[in-house]
N, C-alpha and C positions, 0 to 999 in steps of 0.2 A: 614308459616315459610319457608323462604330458608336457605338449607343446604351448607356451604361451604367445600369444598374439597381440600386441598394444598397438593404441591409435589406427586401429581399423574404422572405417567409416560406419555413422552412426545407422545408416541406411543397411547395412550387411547381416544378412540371415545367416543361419549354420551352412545351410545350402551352399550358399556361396562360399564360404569356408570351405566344405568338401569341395567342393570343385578345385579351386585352390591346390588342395591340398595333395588331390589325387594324381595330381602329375606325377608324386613322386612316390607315390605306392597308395597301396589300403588303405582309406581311413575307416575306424574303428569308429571314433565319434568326436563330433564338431557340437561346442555350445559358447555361445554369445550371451554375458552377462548382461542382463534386464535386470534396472532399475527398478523397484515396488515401488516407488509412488507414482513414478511418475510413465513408468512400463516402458522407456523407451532405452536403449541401447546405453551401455555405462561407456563404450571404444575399446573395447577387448575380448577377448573370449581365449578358449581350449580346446585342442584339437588331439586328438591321440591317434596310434596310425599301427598298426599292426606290427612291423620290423625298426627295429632301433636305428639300423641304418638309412633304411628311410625318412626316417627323424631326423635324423640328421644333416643329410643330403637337402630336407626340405629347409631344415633351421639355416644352413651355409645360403641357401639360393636364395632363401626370401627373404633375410633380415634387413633391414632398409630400404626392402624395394617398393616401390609405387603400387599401391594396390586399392584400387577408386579414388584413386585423389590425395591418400594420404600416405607419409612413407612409413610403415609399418615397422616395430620392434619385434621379432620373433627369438624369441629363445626358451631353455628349458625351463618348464614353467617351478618354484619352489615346493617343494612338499606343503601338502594342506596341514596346517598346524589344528592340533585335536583339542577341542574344548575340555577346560580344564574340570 
């Protein structure tokens, strides 16, 4: 399962996403969508974490919590839709 992250600070690396993240198990892999023209941060990113129940437990604890300044949307993120 990947985890969706909205209205993260535009200042936030993946780093700082694992860290986040890792309170509540393995993360597997943390990525912060960057804008192409403009290279700087779009307020969101994807976090994937090894155990589902750690997903979980992370998605319950963080969702609207304070995370640099802004209170964050976390949930399960939707399937990526396949180019037609």
């Amino acid at each position: 399962m990947t985890i969706y992250i909205g209205n993260i600070p535009y200042t936030m690396k993946e780093q700082n996403l694992i860290d986040v993240f890792q309170e509540f198990g393995p993360v597997e892999s943390a990525k912060v969508i960057i804008d192409k023209k403009t290279k700087r941060s779009k307020g969101y990113g994807f976090v994937e974490m090894h155990n589902e129940a750690d997903e979980l437990t992370a998605i319950e604890a963080l969702n609207s919590q304070d995370l640099g300044g802004r209170k964050v949307k976390v949930s399960r993120a939707n399937p990526k839709k396949e180019a037609v």
